[in-house]
C-alpha positions in Angstrom: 127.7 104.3 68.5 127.0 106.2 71.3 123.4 108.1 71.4 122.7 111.6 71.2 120.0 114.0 71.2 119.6 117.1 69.2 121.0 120.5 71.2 119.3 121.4 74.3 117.3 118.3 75.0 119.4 115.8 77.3 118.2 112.7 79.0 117.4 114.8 82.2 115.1 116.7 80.4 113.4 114.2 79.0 112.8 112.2 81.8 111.5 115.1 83.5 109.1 115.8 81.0 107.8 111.9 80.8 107.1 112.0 84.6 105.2 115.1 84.5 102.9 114.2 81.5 102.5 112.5 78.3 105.1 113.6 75.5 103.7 114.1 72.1 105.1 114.6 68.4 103.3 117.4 67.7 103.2 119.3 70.5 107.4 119.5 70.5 108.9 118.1 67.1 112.8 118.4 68.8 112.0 116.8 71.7 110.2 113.8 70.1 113.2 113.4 68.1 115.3 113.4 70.8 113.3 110.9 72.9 113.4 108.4 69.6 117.1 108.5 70.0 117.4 108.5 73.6 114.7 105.7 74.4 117.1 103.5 75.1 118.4 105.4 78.3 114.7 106.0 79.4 113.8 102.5 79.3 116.8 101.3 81.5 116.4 104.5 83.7 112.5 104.2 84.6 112.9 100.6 84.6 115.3 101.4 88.0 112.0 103.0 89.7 109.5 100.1 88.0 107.9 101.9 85.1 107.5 101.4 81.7 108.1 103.7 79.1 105.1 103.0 76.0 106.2 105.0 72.8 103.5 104.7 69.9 105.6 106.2 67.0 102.8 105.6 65.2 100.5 107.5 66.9 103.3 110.3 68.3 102.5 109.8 71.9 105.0 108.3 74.6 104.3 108.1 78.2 105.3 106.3 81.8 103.4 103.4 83.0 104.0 101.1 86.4 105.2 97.5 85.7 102.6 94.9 86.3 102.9 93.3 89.9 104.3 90.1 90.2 101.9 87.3 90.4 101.0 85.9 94.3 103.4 83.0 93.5 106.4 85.3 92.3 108.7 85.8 95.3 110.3 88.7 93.8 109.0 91.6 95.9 106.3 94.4 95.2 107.6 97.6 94.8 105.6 100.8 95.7 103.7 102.4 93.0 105.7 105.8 91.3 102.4 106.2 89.4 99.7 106.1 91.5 96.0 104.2 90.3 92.9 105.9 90.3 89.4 104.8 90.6 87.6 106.9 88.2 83.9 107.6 88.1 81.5 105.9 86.8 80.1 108.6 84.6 83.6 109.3 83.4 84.7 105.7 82.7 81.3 105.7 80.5 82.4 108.7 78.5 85.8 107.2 77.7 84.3 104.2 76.7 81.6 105.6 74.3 84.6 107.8 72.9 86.8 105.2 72.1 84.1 103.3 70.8 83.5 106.4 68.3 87.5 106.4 68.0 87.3 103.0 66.5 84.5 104.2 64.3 86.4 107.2 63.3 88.9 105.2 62.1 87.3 102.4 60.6 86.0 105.1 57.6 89.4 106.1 56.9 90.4 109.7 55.9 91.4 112.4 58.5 93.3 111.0 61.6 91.9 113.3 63.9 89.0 113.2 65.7 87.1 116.2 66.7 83.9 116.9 68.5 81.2 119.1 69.3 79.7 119.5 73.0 76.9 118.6 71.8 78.0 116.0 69.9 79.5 114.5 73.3 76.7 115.2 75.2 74.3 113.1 72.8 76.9 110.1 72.7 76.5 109.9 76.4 72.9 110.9 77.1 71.6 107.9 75.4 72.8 105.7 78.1 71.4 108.1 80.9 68.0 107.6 82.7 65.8 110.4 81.6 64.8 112.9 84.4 62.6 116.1 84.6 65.7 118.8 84.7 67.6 118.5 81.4 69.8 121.7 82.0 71.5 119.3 85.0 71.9 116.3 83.2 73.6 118.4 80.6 75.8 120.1 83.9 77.1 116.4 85.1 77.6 115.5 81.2 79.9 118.7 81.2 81.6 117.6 84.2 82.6 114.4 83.0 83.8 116.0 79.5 86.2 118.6 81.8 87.6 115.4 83.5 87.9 113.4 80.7 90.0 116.7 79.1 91.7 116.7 82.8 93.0 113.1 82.4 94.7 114.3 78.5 91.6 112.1 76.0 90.1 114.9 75.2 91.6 118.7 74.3 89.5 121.8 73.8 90.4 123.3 70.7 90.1 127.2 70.6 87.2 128.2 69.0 86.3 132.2 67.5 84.9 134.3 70.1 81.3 134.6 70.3 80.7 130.6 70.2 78.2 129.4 71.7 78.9 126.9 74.1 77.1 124.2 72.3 79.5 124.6 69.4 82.9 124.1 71.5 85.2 121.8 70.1 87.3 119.1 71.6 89.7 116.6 69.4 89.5 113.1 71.2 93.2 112.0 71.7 94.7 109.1 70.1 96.4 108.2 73.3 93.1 106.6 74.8 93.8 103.3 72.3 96.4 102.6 74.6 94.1 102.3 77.8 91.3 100.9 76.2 92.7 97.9 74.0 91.1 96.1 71.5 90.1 93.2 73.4 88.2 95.3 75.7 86.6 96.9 73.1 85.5 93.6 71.6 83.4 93.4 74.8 82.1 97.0 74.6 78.6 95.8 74.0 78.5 93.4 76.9 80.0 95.9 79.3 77.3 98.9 78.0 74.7 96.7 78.7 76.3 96.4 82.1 76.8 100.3 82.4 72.7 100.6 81.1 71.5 97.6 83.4 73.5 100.0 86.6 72.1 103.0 85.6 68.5 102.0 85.0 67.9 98.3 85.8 67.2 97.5 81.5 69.1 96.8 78.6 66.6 99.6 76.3 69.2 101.9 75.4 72.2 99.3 74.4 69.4 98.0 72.2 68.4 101.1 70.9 72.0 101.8 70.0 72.7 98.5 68.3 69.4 98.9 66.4 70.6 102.5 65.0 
């Protein structure tokens, strides 16, 4: 039987849309449909240009990752990256990690599936594992920084809030699409590697012990 997509979302379209960001259910109903019936045809046409396409239906995310590299023995030859890596920040690998950690919480105590946020809430998850310094209002600044990358990079999205909000009270829901970068193996190490993040920042372990004492 051959595939087809409801009216007015092709394969074209689709694949347009995967390689200019990640796809999800909610945020376009028809064309998540369309991509569960066309998947087939994206696989076998990203696979041409060495990317993967993951689709949590789960979740109701789908997006376009590069194929691992063949290992130094494997003569077949490495192809040039589509998807470029980046080396992210440290600050802003920290935040990611503290909010998947929280994710993990979040849905370890069942009940609602999405996970949302105050700034302030963020900024004390992260300011924990910060050395104290005499001007708070900049700590908070590079705090903020990291949240606007974090929302750059698509874990984090700023809900609209009612005007006249203070910024303190400004909302973000923490995307469901970070469990696919940060698996569950790595977060099985997640106390090792904040002790590591703590030991960088400060040269002691005092606030990964503080948090596993909480």
């Amino acid at each position: 039987m051959e595939e087809d997509s409801k009216p007015g979302v092709d394969l074209s379209t689709l694949l347009i849309s995967l390689l200019k960001r990640v796809l999800y259910r909610d945020d376009d109903e028809r064309q998540w449909a369309a991509l569960l019936n066309l998947q087939s045809g994206v696989r076998d046409y990203v696979a041409i240009v060495n990317l993967d396409l993951v689709l949590d239906e789960a979740e109701g995310y789908a997006f376009l990752k590069s194929r691992p590299d063949p290992a130094d023995d494997d003569p077949a030859p490495r192809l040039p990256r589509l998807v470029a890596r980046r080396q992210l920040p440290f600050a802003v690998s920290l935040l990611l990690a503290l909010l998947r950690k929280r994710l993990a919480e979040f849905d370890a105590g069942g009940g609602d599936t999405r996970l949302v946020m105050t700034r302030d809430e963020i900024v004390d998850l992260v300011r924990l594992f910060l050395p104290d310094g005499p001007n708070e209002a900049r700590l908070i600044d590079q705090i903020e920084t990291s949240i606007n990358k974090v929302v750059d990079l698509g874990f984090l999205q700023k809900l609209k809030s009612a005007s006249g909000t203070s910024a303190g009270l400004a909302t973000y829901e923490v995307k469901r699409i970070l469990k696919a970068f940060v698996d569950a193996q790595w977060l099985s190490e997640f106390d090792a590697r904040l002790g590591a993040y703590q030991f960088q920042l400060t040269g002691s372990s005092n606030a990964t012990e503080r948090v596993n004492n909480e």
